[in-house]
C-alpha positions as CSV (number, residue, x, y, z in Angstrom):
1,X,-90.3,36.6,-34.4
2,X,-87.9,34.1,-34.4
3,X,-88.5,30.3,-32.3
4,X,-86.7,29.8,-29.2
5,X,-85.4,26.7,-31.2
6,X,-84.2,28.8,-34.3
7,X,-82.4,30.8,-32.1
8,X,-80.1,28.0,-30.6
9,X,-79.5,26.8,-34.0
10,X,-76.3,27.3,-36.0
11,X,-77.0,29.6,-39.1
12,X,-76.0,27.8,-42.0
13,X,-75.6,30.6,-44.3
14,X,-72.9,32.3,-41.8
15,X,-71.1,29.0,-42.0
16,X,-70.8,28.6,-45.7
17,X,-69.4,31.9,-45.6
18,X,-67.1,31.6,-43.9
19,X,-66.0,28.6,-45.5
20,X,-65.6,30.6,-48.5
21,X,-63.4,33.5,-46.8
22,X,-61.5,30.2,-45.6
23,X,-61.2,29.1,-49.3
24,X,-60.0,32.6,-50.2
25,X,-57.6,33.3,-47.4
26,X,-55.8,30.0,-48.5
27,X,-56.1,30.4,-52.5
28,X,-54.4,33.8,-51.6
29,X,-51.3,32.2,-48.9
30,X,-51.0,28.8,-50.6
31,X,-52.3,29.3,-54.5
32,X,-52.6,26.1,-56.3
33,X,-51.9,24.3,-53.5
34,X,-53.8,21.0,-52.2
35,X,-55.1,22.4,-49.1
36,X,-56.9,24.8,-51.3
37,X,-58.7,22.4,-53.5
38,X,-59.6,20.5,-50.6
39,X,-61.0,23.6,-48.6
40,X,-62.8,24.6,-52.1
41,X,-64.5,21.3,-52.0
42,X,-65.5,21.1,-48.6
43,X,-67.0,24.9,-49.1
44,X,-69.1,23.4,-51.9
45,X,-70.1,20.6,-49.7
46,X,-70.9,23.3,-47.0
47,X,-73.4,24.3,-49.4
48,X,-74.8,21.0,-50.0
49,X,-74.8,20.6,-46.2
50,X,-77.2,23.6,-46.0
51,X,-79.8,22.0,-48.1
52,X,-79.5,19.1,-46.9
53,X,-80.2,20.0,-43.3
54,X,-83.3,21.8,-44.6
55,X,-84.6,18.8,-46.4
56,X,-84.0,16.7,-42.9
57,X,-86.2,19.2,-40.2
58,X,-88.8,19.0,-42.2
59,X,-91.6,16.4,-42.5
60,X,-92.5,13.9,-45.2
61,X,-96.0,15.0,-45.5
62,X,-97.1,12.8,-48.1
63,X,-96.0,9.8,-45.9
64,X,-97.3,11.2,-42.7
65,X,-100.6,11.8,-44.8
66,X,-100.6,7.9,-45.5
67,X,-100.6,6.7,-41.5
68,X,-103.2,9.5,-41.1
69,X,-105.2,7.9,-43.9
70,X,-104.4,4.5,-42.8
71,X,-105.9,5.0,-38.8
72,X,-108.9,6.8,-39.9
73,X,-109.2,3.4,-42.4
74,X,-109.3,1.3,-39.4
75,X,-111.0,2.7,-37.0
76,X,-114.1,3.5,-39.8
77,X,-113.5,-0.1,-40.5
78,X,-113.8,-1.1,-36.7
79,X,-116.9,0.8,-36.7
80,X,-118.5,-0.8,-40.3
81,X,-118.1,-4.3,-38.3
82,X,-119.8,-3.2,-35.4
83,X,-122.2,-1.7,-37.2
84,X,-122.9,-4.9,-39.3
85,X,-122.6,-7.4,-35.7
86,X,-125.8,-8.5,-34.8
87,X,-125.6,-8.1,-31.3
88,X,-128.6,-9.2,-30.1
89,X,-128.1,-12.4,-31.7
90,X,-125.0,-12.6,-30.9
91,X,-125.2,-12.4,-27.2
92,X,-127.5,-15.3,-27.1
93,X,-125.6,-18.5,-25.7
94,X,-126.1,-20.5,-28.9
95,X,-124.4,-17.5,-30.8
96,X,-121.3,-17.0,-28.6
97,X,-119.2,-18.3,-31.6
98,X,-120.5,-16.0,-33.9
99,X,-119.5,-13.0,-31.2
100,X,-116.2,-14.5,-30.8
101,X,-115.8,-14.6,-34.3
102,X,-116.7,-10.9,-34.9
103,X,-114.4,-9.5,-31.9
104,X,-111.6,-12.2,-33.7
105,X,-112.0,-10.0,-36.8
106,X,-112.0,-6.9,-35.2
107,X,-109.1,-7.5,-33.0
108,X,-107.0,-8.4,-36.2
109,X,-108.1,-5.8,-38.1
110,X,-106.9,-3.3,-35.2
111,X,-103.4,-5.0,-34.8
112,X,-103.1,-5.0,-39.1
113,X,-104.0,-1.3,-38.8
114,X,-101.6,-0.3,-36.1
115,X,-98.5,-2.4,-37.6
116,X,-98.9,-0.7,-40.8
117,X,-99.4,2.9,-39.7
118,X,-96.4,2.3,-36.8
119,X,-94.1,1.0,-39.9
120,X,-95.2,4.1,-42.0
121,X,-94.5,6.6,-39.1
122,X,-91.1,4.5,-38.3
123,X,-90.0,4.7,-42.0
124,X,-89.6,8.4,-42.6
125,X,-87.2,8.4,-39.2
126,X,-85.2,5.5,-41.3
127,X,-85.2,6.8,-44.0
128,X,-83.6,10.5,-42.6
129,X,-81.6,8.4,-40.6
130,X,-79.5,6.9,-43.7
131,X,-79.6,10.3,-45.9
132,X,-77.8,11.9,-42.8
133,X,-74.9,8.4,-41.9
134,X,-74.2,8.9,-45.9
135,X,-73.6,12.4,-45.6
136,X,-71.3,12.3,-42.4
137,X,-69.6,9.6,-43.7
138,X,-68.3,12.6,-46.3
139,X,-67.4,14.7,-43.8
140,X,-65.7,12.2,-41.9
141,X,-63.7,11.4,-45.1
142,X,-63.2,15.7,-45.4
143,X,-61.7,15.3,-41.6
144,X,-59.2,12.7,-42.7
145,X,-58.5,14.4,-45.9
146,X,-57.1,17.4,-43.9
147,X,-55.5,15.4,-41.3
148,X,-53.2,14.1,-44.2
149,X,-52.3,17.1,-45.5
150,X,-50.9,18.5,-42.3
151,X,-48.9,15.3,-41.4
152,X,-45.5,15.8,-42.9
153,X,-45.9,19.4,-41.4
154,X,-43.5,19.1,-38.3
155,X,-41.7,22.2,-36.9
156,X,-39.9,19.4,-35.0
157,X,-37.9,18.7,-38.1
158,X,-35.3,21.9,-37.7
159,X,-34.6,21.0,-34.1
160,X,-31.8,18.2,-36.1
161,X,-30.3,16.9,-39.7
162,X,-32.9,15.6,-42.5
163,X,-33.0,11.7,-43.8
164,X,-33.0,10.9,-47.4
165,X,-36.9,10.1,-46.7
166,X,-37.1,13.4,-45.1
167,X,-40.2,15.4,-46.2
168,X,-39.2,18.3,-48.3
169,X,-39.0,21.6,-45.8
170,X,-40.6,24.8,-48.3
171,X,-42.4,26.7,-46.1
172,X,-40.9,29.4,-43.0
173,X,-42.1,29.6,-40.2
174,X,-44.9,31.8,-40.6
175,X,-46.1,29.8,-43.6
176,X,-46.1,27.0,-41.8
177,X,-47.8,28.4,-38.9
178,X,-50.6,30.0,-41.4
179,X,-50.8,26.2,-42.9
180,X,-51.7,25.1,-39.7
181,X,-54.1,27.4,-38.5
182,X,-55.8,26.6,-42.2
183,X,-55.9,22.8,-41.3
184,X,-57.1,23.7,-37.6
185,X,-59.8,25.8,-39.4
186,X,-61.0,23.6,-41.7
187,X,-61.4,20.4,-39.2
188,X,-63.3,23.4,-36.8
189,X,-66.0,24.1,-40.0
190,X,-66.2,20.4,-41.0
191,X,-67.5,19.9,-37.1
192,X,-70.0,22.7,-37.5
193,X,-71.1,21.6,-40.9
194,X,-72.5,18.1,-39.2
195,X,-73.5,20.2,-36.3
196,X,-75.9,21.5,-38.5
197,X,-77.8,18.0,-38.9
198,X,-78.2,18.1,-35.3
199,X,-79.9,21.6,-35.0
200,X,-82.5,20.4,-37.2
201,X,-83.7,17.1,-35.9
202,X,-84.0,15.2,-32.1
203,X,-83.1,11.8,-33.7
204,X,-80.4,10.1,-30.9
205,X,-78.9,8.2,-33.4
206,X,-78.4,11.0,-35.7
207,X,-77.1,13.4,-32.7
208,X,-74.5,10.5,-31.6
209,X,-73.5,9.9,-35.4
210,X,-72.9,14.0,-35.1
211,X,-71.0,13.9,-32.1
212,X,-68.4,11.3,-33.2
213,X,-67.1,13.8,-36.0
214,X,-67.2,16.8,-33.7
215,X,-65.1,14.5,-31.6
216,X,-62.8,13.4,-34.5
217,X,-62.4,17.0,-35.5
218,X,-61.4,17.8,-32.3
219,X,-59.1,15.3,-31.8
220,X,-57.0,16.1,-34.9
221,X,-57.3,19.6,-34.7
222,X,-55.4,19.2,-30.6
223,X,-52.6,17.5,-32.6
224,X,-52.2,20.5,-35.1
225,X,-52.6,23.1,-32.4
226,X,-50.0,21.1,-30.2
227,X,-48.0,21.5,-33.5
228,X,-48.5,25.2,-33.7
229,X,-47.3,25.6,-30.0
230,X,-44.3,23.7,-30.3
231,X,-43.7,26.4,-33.5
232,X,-44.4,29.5,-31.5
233,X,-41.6,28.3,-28.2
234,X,-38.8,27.4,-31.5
235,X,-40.0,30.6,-32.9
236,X,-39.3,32.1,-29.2
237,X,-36.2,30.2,-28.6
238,X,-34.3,31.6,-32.1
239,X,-35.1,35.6,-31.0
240,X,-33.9,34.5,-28.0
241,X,-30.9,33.8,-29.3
242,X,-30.6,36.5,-31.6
């Protein structure tokens, strides 16, 4: 029976597939085309993603072992010195300093302990901390990547006469309305790919790292769905006409 928390989570398998019919829907439109080199790589990244993700939710047991090892160390060594105190004689008057001295040792030996097991326990967060900024800085770059290649796409450009600069108008309508979607697509999946870091771990600074490229996805993909709108009222406008 599945965990209320494995429920919630996005299933990466379903979202490498579809990254794939992705790949394949824009190998068959647009073959040899940029777009579909860069939607082929971020599927294969999808896949890395997966495994990644897996590797992050779970624990470092050989580490966590270590703090485990390193508490029961110090509190058998707390006990050793204890043992070993002469208490009697050391709760005389003239053997105060020798008390002192033994609840010096023990003191240190308790804050050594504790410093070493917190750094331990505070390293494997860290450490999945900077696996995970490395990987979204990829899919940051993917965001980017795709943001270029729709740039020059403006349906705007019919509306009057081309510049020598002018970016080279190839595609219909409909082409150019199916390139879109791609692009709007692709930033959508590259979102849910780091979404999948954040199913698998409660680290605020990993969930905030996440939630900057869902916002960066977002954000680019309103400017190519703004772009696809202003398509669909020119693509209105001419059968008006007509």
């Amino acid at each position: 029976m599945a965990r209320p928390r494995d429920r919630q989570k996005l299933d990466a398998v379903k979202v490498v597939e579809t990254l794939d019919n992705l790949h394949a829907r824009v190998s068959e439109r647009f073959p040899a085309s940029g777009l579909a080199m860069v939607c082929a790589r971020l599927a294969d990244t999808g896949r890395q993603t997966a495994a990644r993700a897996r590797r992050i939710g779970r624990p470092y047991l050989l580490l966590r072992a270590l703090v485990v090892l390193i508490i029961v160390g110090g509190v058998a060594l707390e006990f050793a010195l204890a043992w070993r105190l002469d208490w009697s004689a050391a709760l005389r008057a003239r053997e105060g300093f020798d008390l002192a001295q033994g609840l010096e040792a023990a003191i240190n030996l308790a804050l050594l302990s504790g410093a070493a097991a917190w750094f331990l326990s505070s390293l494997e967060r860290r450490w999945k901390q900077q696996r995970v900024q490395v990987a979204l800085h990829e899919l940051r770059s993917f965001c980017h990547v795709i943001d270029m290649h729709q740039l020059t796409k403006d349906p705007s450009v019919i509306l009057g006469p081309r510049t020598r600069h002018s970016p080279p108008r190839e595609m219909s309508n409909f082409q150019l309305s199916r390139y879109l979607d791609y692009c709007a697509e692709m930033l959508a999946l590259t979102a849910k790919l780091a979404a999948l870091y954040a199913g698998e771990t409660d680290d605020p600074v990993i969930i905030a790292a996440v939630n900057d490229i869902e916002t960066l996805a977002s954000d680019l993909g309103r400017k190519i769905w703004q772009k696809i709108m202003i398509l669909g009222q020119l693509n209105e406008a001419a059968a008006a006409q007509a």
